[in-house]
N, C-alpha and C positions, 0 to 999 in steps of 0.2 A: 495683412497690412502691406501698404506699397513699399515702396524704399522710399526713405527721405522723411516718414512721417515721424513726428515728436510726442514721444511719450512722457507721460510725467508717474511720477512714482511717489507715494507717501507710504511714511512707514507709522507703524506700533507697535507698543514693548507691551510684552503679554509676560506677565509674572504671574505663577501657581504657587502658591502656598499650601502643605508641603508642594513638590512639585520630584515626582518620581519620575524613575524613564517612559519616556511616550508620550508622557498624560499631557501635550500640548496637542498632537496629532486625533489623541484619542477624544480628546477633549470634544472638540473641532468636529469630528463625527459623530457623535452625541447630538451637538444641539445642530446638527446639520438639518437642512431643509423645515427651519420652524421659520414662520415668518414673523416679520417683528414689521411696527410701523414706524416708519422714520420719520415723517410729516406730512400732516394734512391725510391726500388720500395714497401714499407712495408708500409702497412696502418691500422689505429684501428678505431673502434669505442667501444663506451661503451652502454652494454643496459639497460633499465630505471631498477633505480634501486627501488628494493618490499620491503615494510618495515618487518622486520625479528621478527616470531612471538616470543611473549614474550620477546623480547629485548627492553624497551622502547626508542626511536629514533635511531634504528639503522635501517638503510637500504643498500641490497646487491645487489648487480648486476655483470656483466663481463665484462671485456674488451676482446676485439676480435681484434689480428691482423693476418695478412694476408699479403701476397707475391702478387701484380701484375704481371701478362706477360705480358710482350710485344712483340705483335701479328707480329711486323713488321718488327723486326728482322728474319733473319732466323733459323733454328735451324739445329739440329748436327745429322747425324747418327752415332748410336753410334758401327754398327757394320762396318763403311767404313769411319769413321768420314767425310766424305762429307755434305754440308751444302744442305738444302734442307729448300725450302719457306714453311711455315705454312700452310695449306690446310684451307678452308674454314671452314671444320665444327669445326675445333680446334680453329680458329680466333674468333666463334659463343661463345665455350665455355670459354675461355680465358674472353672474352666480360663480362661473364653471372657472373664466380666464381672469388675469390681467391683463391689460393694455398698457402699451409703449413702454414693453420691455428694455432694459437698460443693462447688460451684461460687462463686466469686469471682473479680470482677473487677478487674485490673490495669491502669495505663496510666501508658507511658513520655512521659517527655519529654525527649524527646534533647538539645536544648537546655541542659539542664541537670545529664543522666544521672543524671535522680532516678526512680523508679518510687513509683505512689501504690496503694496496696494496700486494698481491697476487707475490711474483717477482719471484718465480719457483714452476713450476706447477707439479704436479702428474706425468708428462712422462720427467721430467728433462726439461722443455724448463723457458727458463729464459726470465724475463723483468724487464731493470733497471729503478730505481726509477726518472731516468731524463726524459727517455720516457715517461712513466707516467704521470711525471708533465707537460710535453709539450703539452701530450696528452688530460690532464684535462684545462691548461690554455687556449689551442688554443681555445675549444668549448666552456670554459666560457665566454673567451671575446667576442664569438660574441655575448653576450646579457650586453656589456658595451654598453648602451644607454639610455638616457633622464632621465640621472643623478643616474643608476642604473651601479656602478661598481662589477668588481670580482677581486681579486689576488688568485696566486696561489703560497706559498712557499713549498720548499723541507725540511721538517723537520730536522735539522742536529743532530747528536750524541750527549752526554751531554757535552761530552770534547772539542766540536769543535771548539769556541770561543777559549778556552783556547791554541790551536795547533794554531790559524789565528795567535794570538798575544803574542804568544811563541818563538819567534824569537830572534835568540840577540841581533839584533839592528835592528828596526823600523825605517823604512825610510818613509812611506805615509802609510796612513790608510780612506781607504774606506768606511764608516757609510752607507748602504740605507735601510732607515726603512720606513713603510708602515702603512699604515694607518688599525689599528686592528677592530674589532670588538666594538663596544661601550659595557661594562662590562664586558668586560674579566677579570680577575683578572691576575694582573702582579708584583703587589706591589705598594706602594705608591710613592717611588721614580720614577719607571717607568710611572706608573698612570698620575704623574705630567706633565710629559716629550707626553705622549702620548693624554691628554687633549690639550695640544698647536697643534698640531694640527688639533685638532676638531673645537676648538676654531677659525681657521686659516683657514677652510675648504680646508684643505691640501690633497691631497690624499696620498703623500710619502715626502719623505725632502730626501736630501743625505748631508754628513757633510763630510767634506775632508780637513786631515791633514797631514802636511808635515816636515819631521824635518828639525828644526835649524841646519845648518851647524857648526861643531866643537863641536855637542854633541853626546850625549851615545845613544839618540834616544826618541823615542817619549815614551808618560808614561800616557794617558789619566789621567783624575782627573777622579772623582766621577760620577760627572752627565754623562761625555759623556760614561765611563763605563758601567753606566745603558744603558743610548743608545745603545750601541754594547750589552749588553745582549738582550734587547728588540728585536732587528735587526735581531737576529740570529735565532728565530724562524720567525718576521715578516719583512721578506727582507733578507740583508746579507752582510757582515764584508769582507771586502778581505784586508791585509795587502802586503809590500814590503818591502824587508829587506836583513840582512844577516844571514845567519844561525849559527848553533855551527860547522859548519865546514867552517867557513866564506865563502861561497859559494853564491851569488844571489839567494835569494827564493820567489816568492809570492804566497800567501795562501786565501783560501777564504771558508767560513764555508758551501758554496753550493758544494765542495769536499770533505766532511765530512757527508754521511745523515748519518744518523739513522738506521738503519739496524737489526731486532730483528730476531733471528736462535731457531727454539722451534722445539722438536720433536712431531709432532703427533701422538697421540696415535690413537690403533682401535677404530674404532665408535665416532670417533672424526672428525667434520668437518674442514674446514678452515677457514668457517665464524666465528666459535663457539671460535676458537683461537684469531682469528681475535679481537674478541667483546672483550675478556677478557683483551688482550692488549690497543684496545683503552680509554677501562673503567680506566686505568690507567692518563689519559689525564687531568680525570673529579676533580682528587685532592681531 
């Protein structure tokens, strides 16, 4: 990358339930190199990601997408626009490759089970943070078995909660929170709220409220507050309402990520930006 160019970075909280030591890195190598489709004809995989020397628990890898053909369609001349059938050896290669490779780079910090996301690369090609996480959830769930779960949230902005339930009148409110990490620090009131369902052996709760008809709109108390903040990193808050231009709005804190814009300097990697953002996570 030259000097001066702007990277942006998206993050996701990876929670293992149990979640023993490694088993985010190891995880990661497991469904390494399976391809998943993300849309239409565009597919990714990520590959196993290497622990980053002298970084203690971080580990880097790529994501890789790619364009399928479809071999069966015909295609276009482009000097008589006449359609003409795929020829055999182009059907071989079509088979064999993808087309208009799209490379980004990711890196885990186990430490924290946060993943910092690569979303424009060095030749301007972009990948959004929803991709991403679709990308990450799809291949961790297939190792949800014999009582070994994964979730995968979109980390939101700091304001983002605040934008869900910013409204000026609250008509339903959306609570789904997920079942965290055992010892995360969240605070004691949160703490309280997220031992119930450890306790309950829960994996997630959703709480759903609705307003009283002939009031000003809904006002959580205390505790469920905590909950919508908890939520908003693990799970997520979507309200209904009407806005300051009394207009119909619903909002949800997963259209709000995170989204961090740093210039790279020369001789600076992306991992090395990468690490110094998620070390931010560690508090």
């Amino acid at each position: 990358m030259v000097q001066g160019n702007i990277i942006e970075i998206g993050f996701l909280n990876v929670v293992a339930s149990p979640h023993p030591d490694g088993i985010y890195a190891k995880s990661l190598i497991t469904v390494a190199n399976t391809p998943v489709n993300l849309r239409g004809r565009d597919y990714a995989i990520i590959t196993p990601p290497k622990a980053v020397p002298r970084q203690d628990g971080l580990h880097e890898g790529v994501i890789s997408v790619w364009t399928d053909i479809d071999s069966s369609e015909p295609s276009i001349e482009k000097a008589t626009f006449k359609q003409v059938d795929v020829e055999a050896a182009l059907k071989k290669v079509f088979a064999e490759r993808g087309f208009n490779n799209r490379s980004f780079v990711y890196v885990l910090d186990e430490q924290t089970h946060t993943v910092g996301v690569e979303l424009r690369n060095d030749l301007g090609k972009t990948l959004s943070i929803r991709q991403a996480g679709k990308l990450f959830e799809h291949l961790l769930s297939t190792l949800n078995k014999d009582g070994q779960t994964f979730d995968v949230t979109i980390l939101p902005e700091e304001d983002a909660l605040a934008n869900v339930l910013g409204l000026e009148r609250i008509d339903k409110i959306v609570i789904v929170l997920k079942r965290p990490n055992p010892g995360d620090h969240h605070g004691t009131d949160a703490e309280e709220i997220l031992r119930e369902l450890h306790e309950q052996n829960m994996k997630r709760a959703e709480y759903i409220f609705s307003r009283q008809p002939g009031t000003d709109g809904i006002h959580l108390n205390e505790e469920n507050q905590t909950k919508a903040e908890v939520a908003s990193s693990n799970g997520y808050v979507e309200s209904t309402g009407m806005d300051e231009d009394d207009e119909r709005s619903k909002r949800s804190t997963q259209e709000y990520p995170r989204i961090i814009r740093r210039i790279l300097a020369a001789g600076t990697t992306f991992g090395a930006v990468v690490a110094t953002e998620l070390r931010r996570f560690r508090g």
